[in-house]
C-alpha positions in Angstrom: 5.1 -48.1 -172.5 4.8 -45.2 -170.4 5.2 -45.2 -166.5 2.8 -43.1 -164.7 4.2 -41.0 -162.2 3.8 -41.5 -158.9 3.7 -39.3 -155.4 6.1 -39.8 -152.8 3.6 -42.7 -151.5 3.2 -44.4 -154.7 -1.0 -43.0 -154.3 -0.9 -40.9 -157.3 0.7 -39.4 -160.9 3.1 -35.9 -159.7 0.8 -33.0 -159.8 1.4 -29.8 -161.6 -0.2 -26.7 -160.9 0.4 -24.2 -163.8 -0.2 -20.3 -163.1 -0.9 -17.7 -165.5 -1.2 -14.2 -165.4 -3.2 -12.3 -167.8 -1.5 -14.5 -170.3 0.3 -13.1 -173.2 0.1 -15.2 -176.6 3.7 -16.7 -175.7 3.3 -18.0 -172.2 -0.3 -18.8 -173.3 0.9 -20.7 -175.9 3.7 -22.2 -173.8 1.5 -23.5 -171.3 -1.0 -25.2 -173.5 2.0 -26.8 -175.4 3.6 -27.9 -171.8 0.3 -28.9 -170.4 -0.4 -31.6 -173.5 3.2 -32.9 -173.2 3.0 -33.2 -169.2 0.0 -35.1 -169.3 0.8 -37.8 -172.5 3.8 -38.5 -170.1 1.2 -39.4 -166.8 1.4 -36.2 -165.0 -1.6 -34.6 -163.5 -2.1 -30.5 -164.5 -4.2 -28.1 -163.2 -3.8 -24.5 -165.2 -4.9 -21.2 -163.7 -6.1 -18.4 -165.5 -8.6 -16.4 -167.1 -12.0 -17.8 -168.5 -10.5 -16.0 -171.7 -7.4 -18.0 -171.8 -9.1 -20.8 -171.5 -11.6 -19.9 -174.3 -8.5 -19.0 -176.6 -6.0 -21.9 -175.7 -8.4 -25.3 -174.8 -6.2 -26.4 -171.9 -8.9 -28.7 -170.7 -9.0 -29.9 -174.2 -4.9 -31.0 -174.0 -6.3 -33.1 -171.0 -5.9 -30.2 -168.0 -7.8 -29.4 -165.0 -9.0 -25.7 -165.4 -9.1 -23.0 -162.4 -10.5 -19.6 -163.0 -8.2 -17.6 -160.9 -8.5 -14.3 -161.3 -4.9 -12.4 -162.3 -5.2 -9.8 -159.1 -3.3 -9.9 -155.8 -6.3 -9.3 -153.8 -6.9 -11.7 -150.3 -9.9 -13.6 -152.3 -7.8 -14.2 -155.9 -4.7 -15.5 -153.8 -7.1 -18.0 -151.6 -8.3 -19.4 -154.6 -5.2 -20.0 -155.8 -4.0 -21.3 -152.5 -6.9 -23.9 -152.8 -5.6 -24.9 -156.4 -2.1 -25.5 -155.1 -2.7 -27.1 -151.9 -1.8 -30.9 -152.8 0.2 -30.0 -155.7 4.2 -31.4 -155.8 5.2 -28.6 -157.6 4.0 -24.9 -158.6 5.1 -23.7 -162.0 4.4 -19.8 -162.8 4.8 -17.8 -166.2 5.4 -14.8 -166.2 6.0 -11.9 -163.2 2.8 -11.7 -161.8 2.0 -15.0 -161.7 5.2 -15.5 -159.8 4.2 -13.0 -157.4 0.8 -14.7 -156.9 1.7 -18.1 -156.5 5.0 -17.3 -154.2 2.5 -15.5 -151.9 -0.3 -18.4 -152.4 2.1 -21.0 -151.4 4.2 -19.1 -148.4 3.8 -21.5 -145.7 1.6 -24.4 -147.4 2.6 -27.5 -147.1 0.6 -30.4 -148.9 -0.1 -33.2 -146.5 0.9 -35.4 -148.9 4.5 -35.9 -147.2 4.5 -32.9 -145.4 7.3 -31.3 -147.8 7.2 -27.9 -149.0 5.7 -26.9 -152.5 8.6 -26.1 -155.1 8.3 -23.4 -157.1 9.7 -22.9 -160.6 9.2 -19.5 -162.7 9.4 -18.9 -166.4 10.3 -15.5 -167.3 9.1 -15.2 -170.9 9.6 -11.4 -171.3 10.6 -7.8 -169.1 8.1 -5.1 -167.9 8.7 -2.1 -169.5 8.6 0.5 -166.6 10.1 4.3 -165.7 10.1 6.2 -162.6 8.9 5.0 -159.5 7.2 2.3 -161.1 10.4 0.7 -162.1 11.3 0.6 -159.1 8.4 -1.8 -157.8 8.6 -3.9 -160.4 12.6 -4.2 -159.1 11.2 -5.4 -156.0 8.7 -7.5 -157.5 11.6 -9.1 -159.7 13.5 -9.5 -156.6 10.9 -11.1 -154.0 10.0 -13.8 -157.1 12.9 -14.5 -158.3 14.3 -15.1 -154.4 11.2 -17.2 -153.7 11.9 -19.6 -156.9 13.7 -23.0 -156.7 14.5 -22.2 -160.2 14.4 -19.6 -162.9 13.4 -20.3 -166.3 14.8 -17.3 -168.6 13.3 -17.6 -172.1 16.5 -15.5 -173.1 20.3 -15.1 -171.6 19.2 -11.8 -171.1 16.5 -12.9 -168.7 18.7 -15.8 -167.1 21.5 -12.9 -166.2 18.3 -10.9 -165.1 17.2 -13.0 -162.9 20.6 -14.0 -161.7 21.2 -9.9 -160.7 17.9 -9.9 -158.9 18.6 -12.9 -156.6 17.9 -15.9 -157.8 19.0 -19.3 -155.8 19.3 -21.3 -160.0 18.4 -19.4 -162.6 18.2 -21.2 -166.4 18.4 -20.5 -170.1 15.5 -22.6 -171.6 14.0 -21.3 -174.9 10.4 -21.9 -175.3 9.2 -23.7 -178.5 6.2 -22.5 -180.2 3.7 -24.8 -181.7 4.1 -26.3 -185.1 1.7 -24.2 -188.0 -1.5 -25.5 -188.6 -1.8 -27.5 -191.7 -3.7 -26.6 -194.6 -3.7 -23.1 -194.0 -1.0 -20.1 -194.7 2.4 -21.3 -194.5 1.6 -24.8 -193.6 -0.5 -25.1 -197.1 0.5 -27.0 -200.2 2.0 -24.3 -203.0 -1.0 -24.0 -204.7 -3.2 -23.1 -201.7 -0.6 -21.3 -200.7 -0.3 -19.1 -203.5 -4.0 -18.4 -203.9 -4.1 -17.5 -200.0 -1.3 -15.1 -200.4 -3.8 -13.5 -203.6 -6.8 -13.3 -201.2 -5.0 -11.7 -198.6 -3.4 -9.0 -200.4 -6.2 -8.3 -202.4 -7.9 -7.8 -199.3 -5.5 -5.4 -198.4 -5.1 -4.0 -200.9 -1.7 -5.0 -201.7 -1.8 -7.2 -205.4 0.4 -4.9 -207.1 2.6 -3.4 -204.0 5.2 -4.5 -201.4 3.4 -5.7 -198.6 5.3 -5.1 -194.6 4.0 -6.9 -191.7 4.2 -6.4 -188.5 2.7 -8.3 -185.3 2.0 -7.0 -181.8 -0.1 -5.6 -179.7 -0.3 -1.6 -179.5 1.6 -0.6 -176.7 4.5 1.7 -176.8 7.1 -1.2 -176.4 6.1 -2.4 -179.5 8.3 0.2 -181.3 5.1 1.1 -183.9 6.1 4.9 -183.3 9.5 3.8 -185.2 7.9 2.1 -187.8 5.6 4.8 -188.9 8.7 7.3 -188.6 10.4 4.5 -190.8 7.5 5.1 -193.2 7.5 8.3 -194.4 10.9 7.3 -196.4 8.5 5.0 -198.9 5.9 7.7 -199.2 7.0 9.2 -202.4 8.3 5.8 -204.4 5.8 4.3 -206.7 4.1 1.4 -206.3 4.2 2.6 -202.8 5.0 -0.2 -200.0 1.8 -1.2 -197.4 2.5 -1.9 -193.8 0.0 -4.1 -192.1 -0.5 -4.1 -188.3 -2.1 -6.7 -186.9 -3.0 -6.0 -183.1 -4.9 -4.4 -180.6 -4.1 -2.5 -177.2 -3.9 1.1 -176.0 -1.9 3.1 -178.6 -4.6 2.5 -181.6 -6.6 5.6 -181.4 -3.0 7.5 -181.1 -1.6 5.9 -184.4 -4.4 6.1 -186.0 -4.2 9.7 -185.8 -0.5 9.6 -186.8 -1.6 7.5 -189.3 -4.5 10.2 -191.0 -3.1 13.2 -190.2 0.4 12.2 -191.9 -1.0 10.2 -194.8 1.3 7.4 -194.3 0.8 4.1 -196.0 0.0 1.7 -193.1 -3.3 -0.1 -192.1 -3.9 -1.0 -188.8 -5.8 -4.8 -189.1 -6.8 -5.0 -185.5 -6.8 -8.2 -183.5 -6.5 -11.3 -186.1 -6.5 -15.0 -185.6 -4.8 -15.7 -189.2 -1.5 -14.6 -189.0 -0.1 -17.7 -190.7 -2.4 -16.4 -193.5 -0.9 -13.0 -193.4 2.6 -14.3 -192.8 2.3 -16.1 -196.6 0.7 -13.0 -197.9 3.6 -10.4 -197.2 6.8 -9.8 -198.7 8.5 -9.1 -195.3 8.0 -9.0 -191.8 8.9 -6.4 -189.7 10.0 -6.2 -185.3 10.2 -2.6 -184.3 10.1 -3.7 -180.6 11.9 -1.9 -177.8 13.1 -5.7 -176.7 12.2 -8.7 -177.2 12.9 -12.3 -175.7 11.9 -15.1 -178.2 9.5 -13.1 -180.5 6.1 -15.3 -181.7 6.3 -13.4 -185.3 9.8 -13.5 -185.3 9.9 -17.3 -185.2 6.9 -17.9 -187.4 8.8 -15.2 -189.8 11.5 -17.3 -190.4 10.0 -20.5 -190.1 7.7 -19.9 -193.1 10.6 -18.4 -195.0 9.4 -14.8 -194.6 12.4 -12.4 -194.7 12.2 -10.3 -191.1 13.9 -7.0 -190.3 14.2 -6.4 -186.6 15.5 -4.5 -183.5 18.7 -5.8 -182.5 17.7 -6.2 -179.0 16.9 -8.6 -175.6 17.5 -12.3 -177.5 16.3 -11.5 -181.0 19.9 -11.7 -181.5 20.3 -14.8 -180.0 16.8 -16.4 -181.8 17.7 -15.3 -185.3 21.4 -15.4 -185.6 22.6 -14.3 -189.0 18.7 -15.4 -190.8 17.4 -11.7 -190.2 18.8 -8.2 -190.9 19.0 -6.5 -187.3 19.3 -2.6 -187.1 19.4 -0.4 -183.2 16.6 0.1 -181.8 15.3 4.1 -181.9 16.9 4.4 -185.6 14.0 5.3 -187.9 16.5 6.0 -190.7 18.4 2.5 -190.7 15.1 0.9 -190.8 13.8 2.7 -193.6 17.0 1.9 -195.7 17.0 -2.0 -194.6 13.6 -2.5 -195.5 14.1 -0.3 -198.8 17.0 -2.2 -199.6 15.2 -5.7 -199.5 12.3 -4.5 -201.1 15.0 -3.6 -203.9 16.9 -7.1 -203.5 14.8 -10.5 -204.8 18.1 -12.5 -204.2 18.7 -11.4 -200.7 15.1 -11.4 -199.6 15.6 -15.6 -201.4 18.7 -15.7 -199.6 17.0 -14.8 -195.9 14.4 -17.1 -196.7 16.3 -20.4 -196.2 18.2 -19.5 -194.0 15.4 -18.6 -191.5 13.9 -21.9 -191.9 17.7 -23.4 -191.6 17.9 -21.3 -188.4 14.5 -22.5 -187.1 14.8 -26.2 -187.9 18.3 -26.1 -184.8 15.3 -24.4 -182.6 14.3 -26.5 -179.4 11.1 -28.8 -180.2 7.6 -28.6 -178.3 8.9 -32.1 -177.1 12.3 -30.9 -176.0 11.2 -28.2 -174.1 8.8 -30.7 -172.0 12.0 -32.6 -171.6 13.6 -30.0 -170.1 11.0 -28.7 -167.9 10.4 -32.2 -166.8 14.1 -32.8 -166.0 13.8 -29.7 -163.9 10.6 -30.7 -161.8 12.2 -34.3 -161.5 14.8 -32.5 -159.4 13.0 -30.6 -157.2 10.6 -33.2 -156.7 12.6 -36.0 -155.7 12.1 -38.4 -153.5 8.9 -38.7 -155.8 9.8 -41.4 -158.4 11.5 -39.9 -161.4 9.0 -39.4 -164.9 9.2 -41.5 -167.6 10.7 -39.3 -170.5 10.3 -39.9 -174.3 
């Protein structure tokens, strides 16, 4: 038997308010995950974000109260958010601009529900990439957020130490679990509908008799794809010539495209897709050119489904993969090439990385252990609200 939770006057279950940004897969994902555990366990959640998080991620189908909030900083978006948070017992943001949002939302509320002031917790799932004077804002955004925060959530070390530099009161390591595969598709298939998954998708990339590379992301330059194309051009001339699939969508498409044509390289760029599990079983390895990373999606799904990955050795991709995935320095075109080349060239080592990514991924934190650990967090700063029931 579960206890519900209850407010400060035994009235009502602890109330959550979850804040989004734009909402990148991860802290999409994340919240959606944390929003079903927090509510089997009796406590009350209201998300805010876009109408197309929503649409993509169901919270009100894992049992959440939805609040289109628009991700802006203007007077009217931060009202509305104000009005979402108002009786809450504790604010929880992902991500930097959600901090920034909800710290100004809630500076001065206080519920009437006890009077006490509204805790808030951050999760920092990744970094803004940023030069010039930009950088420095987002410095001072870091610092006003992370100074605001009860606690810091830091998806990485190298986020907790961030966030420790840029002022924070208790800053945390707490990796973020990504939902289990769905079954009966891709990697989560039986072997035979695995295997004839893996045909369809190759064939449809052309890619039955020819190494297949994937890579994941969405097309910005932090994404590294300039690297991998550079990485490319060493597999032009070998014969069957090796496919790199791109599945992804943002700003840089037109202008690797063009790389793409006017250098005759051998890599397809797929475009947004909803059945990377699909393409995860169909290729041969995966690739992470990223500038840095925290807890890469595709990196975990690589090595959960047994795929070999090559990656950047940089933010906590380190940390994540251990010794289950070959790791070269970021900005080396020429190390890439010849890691990849040599894998392609290497059954037994590409076998070899194969169990142990899933050994590496089966010692990763659970959906259920990191709504443990969240949990234990908000029962600390919500206290003297009766403790949750944890299971």
């Amino acid at each position: 038997m579960i206890s519900t939770p209850t407010s400060t006057h035994g009235l009502s279950p602890l109330r959550t308010v979850q804040v989004l940004g734009h909402g990148s897969a991860g802290s999409a994902a994340h919240v959606r995950s944390l929003a079903e555990g927090l509510v089997a366990r009796g406590v009350r959640v209201t998300v805010c974000a876009t109408p197309e998080a929503e649409a993509a991620y169901d919270f009100t189908g894992a049992g959440a109260r939805f609040v289109h909030v628009p991700p802006r900083a203007d007077p009217a978006s931060v009202a509305v958010l104000r009005s979402a948070c108002w009786d809450a017992d504790l604010v929880h943001a992902h991500g930097l601009r959600a901090g920034l949002r909800a710290s100004t939302a809630l500076r001065g509320l206080r519920p009437p529900r006890g009077g006490r002031r509204v805790p808030l917790v951050m999760t920092w799932h990744t970094k803004a990439h940023t030069e010039g004077a930009r950088a420095g804002l987002v410095h001072l955004m870091e610092r006003r957020v992370a100074r605001a925060a009860a606690v810091v959530l830091g998806a990485c070390s190298d986020l907790v130490d961030r966030a420790r530099e840029r002022g924070a009161r208790d800053a945390r390591l707490a990796p973020v679990a990504i939902p289990r595969p769905r079954s009966g598709t891709g990697t989560g298939a039986e072997p035979e509908e695995q295997d004839r998954t893996r045909h369809k998708e190759r064939a449809e990339l052309g890619a039955v008799d020819r190494p297949l590379l994937l890579a994941v992301g969405r097309l910005d330059p932090s994404q590294g794809h300039d690297l991998l194309l550079d990485a490319a051009h060493a597999w032009c001339a070998l014969d069957p010539q090796p496919l790199v699939a791109i599945a992804g969508e943002g700003g840089r498409r037109a202008a690797l495209q063009r790389r793409i044509d006017l250098e005759r390289l051998p890599v397809q760029l797929l475009g947004r897709r909803d059945d990377v599990p699909e393409l995860l079983a169909a290729a041969d390895l995966v690739v992470l050119p990223s500038r840095w990373e925290a807890r890469s999606l595709i990196a975990q799904e690589a090595l959960r489904a047994g795929v070999p990955l090559v990656a950047t050795d940089t933010g906590g991709t380190r940390e994540l993969v251990g010794r289950a995935a070959e790791l070269v320095r970021y900005g080396d075109a020429a190390t890439l090439a010849r890691t990849v080349l040599a894998l392609l060239a290497d059954p037994a080592r590409r076998d070899a990385l194969a169990a142990a990514g899933r050994t590496q991924a089966a010692g990763w934190p659970t959906e259920n252990d990191t709504v443990t650990q969240v949990l234990s967090v908000y029962d600390e700063l919500t206290e003297p609200i009766q403790p949750i029931q944890h299971f």
